[in-house]
N, C-alpha and C positions, 0 to 999 in steps of 0.2 A: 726653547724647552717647553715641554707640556705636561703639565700634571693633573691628576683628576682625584677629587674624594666624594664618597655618598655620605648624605646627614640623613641619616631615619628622621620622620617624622612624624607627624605633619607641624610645622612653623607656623608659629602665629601670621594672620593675613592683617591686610592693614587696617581693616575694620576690628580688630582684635586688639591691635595697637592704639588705635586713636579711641576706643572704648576705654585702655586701659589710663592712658593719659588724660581722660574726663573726672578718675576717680582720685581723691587726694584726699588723703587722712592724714592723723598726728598719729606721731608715736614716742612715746619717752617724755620725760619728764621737762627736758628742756624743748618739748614740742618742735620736732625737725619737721620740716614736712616728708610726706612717705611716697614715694611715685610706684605707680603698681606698673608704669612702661617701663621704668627703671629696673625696675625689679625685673619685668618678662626680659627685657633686654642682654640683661646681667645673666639670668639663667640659662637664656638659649646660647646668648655669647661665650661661655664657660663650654656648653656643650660641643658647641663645635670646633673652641679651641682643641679640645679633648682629641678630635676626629682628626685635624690638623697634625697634631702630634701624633698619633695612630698609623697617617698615611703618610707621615716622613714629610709634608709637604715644605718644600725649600721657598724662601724668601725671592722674591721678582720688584723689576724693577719700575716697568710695564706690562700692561695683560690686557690681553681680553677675553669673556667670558662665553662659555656657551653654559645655558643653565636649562636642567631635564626635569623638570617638577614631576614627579608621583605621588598621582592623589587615587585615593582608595574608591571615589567616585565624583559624579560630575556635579557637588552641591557649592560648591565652592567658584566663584568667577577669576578668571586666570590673573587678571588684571590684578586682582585683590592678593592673592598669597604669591604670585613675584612679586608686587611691591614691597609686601610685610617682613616676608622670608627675605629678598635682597638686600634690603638696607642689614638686617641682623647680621649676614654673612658676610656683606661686604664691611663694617664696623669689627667683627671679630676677628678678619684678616688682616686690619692694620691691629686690633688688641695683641696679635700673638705677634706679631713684627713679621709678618707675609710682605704686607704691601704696609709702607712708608705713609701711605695717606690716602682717601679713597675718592682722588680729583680728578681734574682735567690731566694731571699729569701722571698720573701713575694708570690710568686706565682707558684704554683705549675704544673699549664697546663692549656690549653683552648681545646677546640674542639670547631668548626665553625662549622652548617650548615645553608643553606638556602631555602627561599620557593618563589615561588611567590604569591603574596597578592595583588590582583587589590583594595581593598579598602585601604589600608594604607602602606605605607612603614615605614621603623626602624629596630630595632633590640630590643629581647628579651636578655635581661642579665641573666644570672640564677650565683649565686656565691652559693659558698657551702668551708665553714670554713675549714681547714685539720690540723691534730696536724702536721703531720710531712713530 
């Protein structure tokens, strides 16, 4: 089976990430510590739960991915916002109970590529089910 959803975006890249994981404050009285990757994580992971549920997308067992990055221009290196944007997406596919766990065993491969898109940025997901 094969499903596909679009995330508008544009997705933190991994330099967006590992900046955000350099910064760590208190908060609260009993001083918890604050992760601001935690937080970009939590936010965009919510979001594209959102879109998940939006495009019906059904639960799999194995997959593999074909992933369409649209960026509004070419300032950004590919390298950098597939890694940022994948982990997010593929973490919020096992958050909504898509995929069971985001290993060796539940995924089979992806292939990246990207375009550039002056009206919209995101990425296109395509999954496609694999027995084995």
């Amino acid at each position: 089976m094969k499903q596909a959803f679009f995330i508008p975006g544009p997705l933190p890249c991994l330099n967006d990430m590992l900046e955000a994981n350099r910064y760590r404050g208190h908060a609260g009285r009993n001083r918890q510590r604050w992760n601001a990757y935690a937080a970009m994580k939590k936010q965009h992971g919510e979001a594209i739960q959102w879109h998940l549920r939006r495009y019906a997308i059904q639960p799999v067992q194995r997959v593999s991915f074909v992933f369409v990055w649209h960026e509004l221009h070419r300032q950004r290196d590919p390298d950098n916002f597939t890694s940022g944007g994948r982990k997010i997406i593929l973490d919020a596919l096992v958050e909504a109970g898509i995929l069971a766990n985001d290993g060796w065993k539940q995924i089979v491969g992806w292939s990246d590529q990207w375009v550039v898109n002056k009206e919209q940025s995101g990425v296109l997901v395509e999954m496609e089910e694999r027995d084995t």
